[in-house]
Backbone as CSV, one residue per row, in Angstrom:
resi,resn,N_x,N_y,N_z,CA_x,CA_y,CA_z,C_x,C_y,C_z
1,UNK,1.366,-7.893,7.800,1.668,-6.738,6.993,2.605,-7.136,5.867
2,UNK,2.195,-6.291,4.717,3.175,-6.917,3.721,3.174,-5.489,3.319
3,UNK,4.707,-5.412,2.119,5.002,-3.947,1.074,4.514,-4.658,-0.014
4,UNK,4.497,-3.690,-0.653,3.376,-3.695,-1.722,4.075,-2.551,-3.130
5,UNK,4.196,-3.209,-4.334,4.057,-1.566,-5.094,2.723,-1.900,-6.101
6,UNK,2.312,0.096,-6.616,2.053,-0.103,-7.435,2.248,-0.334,-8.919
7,UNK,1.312,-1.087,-9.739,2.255,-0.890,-11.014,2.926,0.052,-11.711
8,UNK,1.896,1.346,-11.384,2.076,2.246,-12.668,4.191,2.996,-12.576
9,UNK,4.513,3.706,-13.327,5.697,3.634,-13.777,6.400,4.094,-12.940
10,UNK,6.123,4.503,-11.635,6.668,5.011,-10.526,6.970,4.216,-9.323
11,UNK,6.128,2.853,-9.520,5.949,1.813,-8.494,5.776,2.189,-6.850
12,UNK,4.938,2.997,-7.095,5.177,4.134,-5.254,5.253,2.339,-4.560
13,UNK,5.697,2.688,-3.682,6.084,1.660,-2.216,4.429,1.599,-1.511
14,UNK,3.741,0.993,-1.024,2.659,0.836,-0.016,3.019,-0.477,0.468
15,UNK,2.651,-0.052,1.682,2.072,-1.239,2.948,0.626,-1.427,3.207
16,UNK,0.418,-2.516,3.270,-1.069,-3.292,3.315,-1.184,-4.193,4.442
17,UNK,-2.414,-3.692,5.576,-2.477,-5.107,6.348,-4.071,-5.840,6.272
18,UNK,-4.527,-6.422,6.805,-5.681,-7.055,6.927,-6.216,-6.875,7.904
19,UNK,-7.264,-6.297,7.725,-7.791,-5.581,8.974,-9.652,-6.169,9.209
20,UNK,-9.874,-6.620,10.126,-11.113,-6.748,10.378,-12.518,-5.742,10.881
21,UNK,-12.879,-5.022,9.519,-13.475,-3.854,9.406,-15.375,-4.322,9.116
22,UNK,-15.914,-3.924,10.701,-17.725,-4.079,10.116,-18.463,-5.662,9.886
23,UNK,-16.845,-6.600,10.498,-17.308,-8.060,10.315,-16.866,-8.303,8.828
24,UNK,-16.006,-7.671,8.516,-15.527,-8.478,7.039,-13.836,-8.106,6.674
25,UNK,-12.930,-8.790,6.445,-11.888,-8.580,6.167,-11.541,-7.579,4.968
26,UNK,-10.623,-6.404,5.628,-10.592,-5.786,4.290,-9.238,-4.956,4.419
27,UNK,-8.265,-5.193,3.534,-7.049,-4.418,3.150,-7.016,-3.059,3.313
28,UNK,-6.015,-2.524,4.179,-6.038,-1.039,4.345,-4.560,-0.887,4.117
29,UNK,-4.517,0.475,3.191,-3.267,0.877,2.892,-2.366,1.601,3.078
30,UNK,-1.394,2.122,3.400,-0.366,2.998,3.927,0.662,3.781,3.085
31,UNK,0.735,4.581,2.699,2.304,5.206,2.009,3.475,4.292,2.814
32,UNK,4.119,4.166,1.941,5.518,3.493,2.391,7.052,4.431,1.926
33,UNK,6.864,5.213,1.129,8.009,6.307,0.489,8.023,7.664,1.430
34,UNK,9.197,7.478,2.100,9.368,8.312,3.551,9.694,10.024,3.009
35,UNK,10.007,9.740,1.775,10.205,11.241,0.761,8.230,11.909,0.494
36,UNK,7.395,11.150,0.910,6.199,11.064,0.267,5.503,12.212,1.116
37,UNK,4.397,13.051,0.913,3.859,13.845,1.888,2.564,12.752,2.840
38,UNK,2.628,11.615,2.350,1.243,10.916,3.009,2.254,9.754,3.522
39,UNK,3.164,10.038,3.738,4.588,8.742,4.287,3.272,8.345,5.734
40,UNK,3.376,7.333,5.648,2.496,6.400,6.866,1.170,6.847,7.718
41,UNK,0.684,7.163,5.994,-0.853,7.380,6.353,-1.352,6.210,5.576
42,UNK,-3.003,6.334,5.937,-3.668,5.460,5.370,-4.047,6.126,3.583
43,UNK,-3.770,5.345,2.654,-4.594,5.817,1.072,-4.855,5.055,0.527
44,UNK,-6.138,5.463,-0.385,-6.922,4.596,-0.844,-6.882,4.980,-2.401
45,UNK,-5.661,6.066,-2.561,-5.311,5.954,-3.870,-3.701,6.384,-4.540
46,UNK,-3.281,5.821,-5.122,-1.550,5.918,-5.694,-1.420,7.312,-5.129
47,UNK,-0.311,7.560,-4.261,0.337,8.812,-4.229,0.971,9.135,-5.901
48,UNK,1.406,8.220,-6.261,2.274,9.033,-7.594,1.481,9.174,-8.833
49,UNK,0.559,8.379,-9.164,-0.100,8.176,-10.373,-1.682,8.699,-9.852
50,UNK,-2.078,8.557,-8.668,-4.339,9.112,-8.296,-5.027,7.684,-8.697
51,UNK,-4.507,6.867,-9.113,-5.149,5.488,-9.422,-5.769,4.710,-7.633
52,UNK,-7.308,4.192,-8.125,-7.329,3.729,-6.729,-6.489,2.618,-6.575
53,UNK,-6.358,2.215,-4.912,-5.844,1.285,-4.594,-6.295,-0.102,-4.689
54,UNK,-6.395,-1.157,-5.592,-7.014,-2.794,-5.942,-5.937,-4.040,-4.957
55,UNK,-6.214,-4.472,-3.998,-4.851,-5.197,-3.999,-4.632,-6.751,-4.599
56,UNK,-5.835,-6.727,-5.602,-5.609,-7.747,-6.904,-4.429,-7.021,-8.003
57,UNK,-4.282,-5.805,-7.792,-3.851,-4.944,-8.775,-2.305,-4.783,-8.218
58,UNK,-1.884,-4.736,-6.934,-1.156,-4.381,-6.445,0.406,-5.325,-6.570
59,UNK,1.603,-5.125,-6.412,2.444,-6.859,-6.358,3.437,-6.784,-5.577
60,UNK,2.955,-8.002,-4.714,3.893,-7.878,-3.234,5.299,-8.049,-3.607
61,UNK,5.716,-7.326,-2.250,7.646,-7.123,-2.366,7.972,-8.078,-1.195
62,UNK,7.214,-8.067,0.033,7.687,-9.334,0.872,7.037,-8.670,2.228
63,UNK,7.353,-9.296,3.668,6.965,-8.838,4.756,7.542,-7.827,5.194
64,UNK,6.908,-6.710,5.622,7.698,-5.168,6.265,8.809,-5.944,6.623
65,UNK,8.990,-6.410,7.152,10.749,-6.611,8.343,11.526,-6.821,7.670
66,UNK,11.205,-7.655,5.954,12.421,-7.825,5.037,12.329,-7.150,4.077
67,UNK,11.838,-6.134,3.885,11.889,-5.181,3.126,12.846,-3.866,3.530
68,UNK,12.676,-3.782,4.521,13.741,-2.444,4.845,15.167,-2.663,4.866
């Protein structure tokens, strides 16, 4: 698991893990902003900005445990 923000000007917080979905690896995402109404759900698009979630697009902050 890693945190994650997005770019746009709000940088919402997400968590991303790697998940083995259908026989193929694929990134699933989480709210990470505990102020957030989707705080540690799964989304597949910016709580702050509606942009989908890319995690080519995305830029890591470090592993959950050193982030908090």
């Amino acid at each position: 698991m890693v945190v994650l923000y997005h770019p746009c000007l709000k940088r919402h917080r997400i968590w991303g893990e790697l998940r083995r979905v259908e026989g193929e690896n694929r990134w699933i995402f989480f709210d990470d902003l505990e102020s957030s109404a989707t705080y540690a759900e799964p989304v597949e698009y910016c709580p702050a900005c509606g942009e989908p979630l890319e995690r080519r697009k995305l830029r890591m902050i470090g592993p959950v445990e050193e982030s908090r």
